[in-house]
ZATI-437457 format. One record per residue (C-alpha): x, y, z; residue number from 1; residue in one letter. Coordinates in steps of 0.2 Angstrom, whole numbers. Layout:
# ZATI-437457
    px    py    pz   n res
     X     Y     Z NUM   A
...
***
This chain:
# ZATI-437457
    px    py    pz   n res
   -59   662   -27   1   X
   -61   672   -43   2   X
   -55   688   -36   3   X
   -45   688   -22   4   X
   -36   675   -11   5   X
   -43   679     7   6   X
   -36   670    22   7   X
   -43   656    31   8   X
   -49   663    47   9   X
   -41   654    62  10   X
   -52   638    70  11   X
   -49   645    89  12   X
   -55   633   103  13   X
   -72   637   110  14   X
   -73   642   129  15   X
   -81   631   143  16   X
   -97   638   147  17   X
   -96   654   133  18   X
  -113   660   130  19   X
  -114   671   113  20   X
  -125   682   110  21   X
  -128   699    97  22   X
  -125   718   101  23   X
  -142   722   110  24   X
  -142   738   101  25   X
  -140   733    85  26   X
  -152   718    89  27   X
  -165   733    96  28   X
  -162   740    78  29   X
  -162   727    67  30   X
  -178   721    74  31   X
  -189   735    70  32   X
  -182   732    52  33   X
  -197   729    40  34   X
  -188   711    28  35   X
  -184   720    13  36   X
  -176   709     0  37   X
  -177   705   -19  38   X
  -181   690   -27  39   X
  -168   675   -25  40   X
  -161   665   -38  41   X
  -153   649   -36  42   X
  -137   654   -34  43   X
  -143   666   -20  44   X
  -138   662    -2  45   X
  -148   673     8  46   X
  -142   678    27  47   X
  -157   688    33  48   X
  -155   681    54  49   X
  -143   680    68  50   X
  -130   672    67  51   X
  -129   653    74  52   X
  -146   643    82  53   X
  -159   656    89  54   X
  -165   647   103  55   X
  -183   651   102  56   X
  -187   645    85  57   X
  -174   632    79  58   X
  -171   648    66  59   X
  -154   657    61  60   X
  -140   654    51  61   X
  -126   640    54  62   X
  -112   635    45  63   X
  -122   619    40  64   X
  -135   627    33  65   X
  -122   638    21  66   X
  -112   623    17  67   X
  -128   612    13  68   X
  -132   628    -1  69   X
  -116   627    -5  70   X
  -115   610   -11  71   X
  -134   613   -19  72   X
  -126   627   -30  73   X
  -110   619   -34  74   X
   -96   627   -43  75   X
  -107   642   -49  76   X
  -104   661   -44  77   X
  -117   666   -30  78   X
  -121   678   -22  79   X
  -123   682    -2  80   X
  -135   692     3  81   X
  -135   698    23  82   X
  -145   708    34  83   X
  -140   703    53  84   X
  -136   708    68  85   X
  -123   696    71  86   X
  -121   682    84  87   X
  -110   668    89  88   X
   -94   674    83  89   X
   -89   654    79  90   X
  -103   653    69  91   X
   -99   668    59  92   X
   -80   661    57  93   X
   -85   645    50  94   X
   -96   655    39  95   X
   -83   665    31  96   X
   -71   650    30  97   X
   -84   639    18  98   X
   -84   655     7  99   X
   -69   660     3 100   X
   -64   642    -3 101   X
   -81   642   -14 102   X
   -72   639   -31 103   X
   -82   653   -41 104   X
   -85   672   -39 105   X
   -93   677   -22 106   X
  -103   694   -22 107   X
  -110   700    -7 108   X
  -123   711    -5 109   X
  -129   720    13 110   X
  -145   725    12 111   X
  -147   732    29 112   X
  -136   727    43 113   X
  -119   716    43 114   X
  -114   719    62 115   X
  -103   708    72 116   X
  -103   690    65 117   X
  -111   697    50 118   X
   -96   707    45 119   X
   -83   694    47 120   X
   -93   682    34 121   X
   -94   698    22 122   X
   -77   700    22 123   X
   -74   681    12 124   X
   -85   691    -4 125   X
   -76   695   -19 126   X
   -85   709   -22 127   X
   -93   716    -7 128   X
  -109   729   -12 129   X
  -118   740     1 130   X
  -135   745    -2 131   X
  -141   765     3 132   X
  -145   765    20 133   X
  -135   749    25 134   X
  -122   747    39 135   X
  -106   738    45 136   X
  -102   736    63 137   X
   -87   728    70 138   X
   -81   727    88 139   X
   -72   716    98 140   X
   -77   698   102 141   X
   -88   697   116 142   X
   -99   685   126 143   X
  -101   678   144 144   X
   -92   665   153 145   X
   -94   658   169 146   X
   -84   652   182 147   X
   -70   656   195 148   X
   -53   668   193 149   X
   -44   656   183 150   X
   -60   654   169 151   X
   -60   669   167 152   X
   -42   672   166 153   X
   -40   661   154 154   X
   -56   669   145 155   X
   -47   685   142 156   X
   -32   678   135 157   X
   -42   669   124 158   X
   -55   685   118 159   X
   -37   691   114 160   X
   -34   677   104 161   X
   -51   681    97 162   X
   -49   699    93 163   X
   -32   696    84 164   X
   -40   683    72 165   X
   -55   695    68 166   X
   -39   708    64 167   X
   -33   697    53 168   X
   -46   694    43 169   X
   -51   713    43 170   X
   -33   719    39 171   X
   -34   707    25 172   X
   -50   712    17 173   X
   -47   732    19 174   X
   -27   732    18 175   X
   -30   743    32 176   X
   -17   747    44 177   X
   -16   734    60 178   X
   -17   748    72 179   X
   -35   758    64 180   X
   -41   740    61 181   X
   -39   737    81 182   X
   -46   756    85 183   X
   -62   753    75 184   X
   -64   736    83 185   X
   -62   744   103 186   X
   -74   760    96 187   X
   -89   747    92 188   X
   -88   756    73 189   X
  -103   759    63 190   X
  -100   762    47 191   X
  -112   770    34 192   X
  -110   762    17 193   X
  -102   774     9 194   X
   -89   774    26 195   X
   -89   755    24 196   X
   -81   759     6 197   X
   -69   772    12 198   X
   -60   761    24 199   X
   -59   747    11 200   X
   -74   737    21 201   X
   -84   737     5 202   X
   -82   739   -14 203   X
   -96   750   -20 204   X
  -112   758   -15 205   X
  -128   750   -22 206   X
  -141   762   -26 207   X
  -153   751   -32 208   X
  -170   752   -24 209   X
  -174   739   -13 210   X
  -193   733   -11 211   X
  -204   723     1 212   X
  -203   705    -5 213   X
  -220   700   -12 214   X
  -217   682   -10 215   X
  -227   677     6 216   X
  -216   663     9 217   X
  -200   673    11 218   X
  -208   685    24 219   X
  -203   683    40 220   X
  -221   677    48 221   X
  -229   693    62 222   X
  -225   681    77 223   X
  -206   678    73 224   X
  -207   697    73 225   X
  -214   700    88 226   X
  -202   686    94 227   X
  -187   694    90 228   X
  -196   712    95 229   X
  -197   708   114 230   X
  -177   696   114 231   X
  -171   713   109 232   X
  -179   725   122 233   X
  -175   712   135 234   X
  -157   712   130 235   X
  -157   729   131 236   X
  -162   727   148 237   X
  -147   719   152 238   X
  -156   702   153 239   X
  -143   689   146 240   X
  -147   676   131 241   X
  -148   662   145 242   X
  -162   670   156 243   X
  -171   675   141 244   X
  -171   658   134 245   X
  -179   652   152 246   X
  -193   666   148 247   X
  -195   662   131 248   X
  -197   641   134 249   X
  -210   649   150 250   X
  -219   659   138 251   X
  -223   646   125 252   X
  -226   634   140 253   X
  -214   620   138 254   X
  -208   614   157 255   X
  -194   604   152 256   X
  -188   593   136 257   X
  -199   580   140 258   X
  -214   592   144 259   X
  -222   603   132 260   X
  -240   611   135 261   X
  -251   606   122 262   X
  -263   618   125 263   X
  -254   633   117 264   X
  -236   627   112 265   X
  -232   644   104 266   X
  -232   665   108 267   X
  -248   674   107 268   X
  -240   689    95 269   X
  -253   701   105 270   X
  -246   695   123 271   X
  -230   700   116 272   X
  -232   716   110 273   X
  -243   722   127 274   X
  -225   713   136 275   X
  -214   725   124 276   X
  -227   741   129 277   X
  -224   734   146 278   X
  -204   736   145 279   X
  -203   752   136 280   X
  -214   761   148 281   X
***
């Protein structure tokens, strides 16, 4: 790193049966979002998804995708540019650790949301900027897991492992106290960017203007829309990533790996928004 010397992000153990998933609120939000971006270069890594495999559409950022772009740029400054809700939190770690050993000056730039995982992986920029009208949103690691007393014992002691390694990285970054770090993180904190700046979150307010990118080929398609549209109203329904996987591969009409319909193998976007109509009323 350029700038700063940023500390690797502990590699914690993943837990039997955890099922990740993004805040259904900020999902609900960041869905409505219209993509707003400017124009890459090619020492741009854009972030504009959840975090880690979205299971409807093989879309969403992993750790291999960033470190294949990684070693496509090579030993050049980049720039990172994120508007997401979050997502698996061991994605998100990875994330952050692939960027703070990149060789050359990181900037990130948050465009619209960096919540959950999103935040952790802004934290590995040299140079972190936040765009008006942007937020940061950091909470405690969640998720499901399943299984008897003793899973979910031991899943506890282990979200607290979690908690502290996200508190590390945060204390790092800010060079806020411990104890403020841990009381955002157990408020669920959204920060505006100018109070992403004042807690040490972020370096500067960006007040360049930011435009609908006219490149077709980088807007996200009206069906993924719609897609991620009805995931968030169903998970503010309380309906968990799983069961809304089993909808999703029952929608599209594939019955099993080894079955797909062929008559219609994807959403009807009109279906979909009468199903969101359907769950808001």
């Amino acid at each position: 790193m350029s700038l700063r010397s940023l500390p690797e992000a502990r590699t914690l153990k993943r837990p039997q049966n955890y099922q990740w998933d993004a805040p259904s609120d900020v999902l609900a939000k960041w869905a409505q979002m219209p993509v707003a971006t400017i124009k890459d270069s090619d020492t741009t890594i854009s972030i504009l998804d959840v975090i880690g495999e979205y299971y409807w559409s093989g879309t969403g950022v992993t750790a291999n995708r960033i470190s294949a772009a990684l070693r496509s740029i090579g030993e050049q400054n980049i720039t990172v540019r994120i508007n997401s809700p979050g997502g698996d939190m061991f994605e998100g770690i990875a994330i952050y650790n692939l960027l703070r050993t990149h060789p050359a000056k990181v900037t990130v730039e948050v465009l619209g949301w960096a919540a959950s995982a999103a935040s952790i992986i802004a934290m590995a920029g040299d140079e972190i900027r936040m765009r008006l009208g942007s937020f940061m949103m950091v909470h405690n690691a969640w998720g499901l897991v399943i299984g008897n007393r003793h899973d979910m014992r031991e899943a506890a002691t282990l979200f607290e492992q979690f908690d502290a390694a996200l508190a590390d990285i945060y204390e790092a970054r800010t060079g806020m106290k411990r104890a403020d770090i841990e009381q955002l993180m157990d408020a669920e904190t959204f920060m505006t960017a100018a109070q992403a700046v004042e807690y040490g979150f972020a370096d500067v307010v960006d007040h360049t203007e930011i435009h609908p990118e006219t490149n077709a080929s980088a807007q996200v398609r009206p069906e993924v829309h719609a897609k991620r549209r009805i995931d968030a109203a169903l998970a503010q329904q309380g309906i968990s990533r799983t069961e809304r996987r089993k909808m999703f591969c029952q929608i599209a009409g594939t019955h099993d790996a080894a079955d797909t319909a062929t008559h219609d193998a994807g959403f009807h976007t009109v279906a979909i928004q009468r199903l969101i109509d359907t769950i808001r009323s």
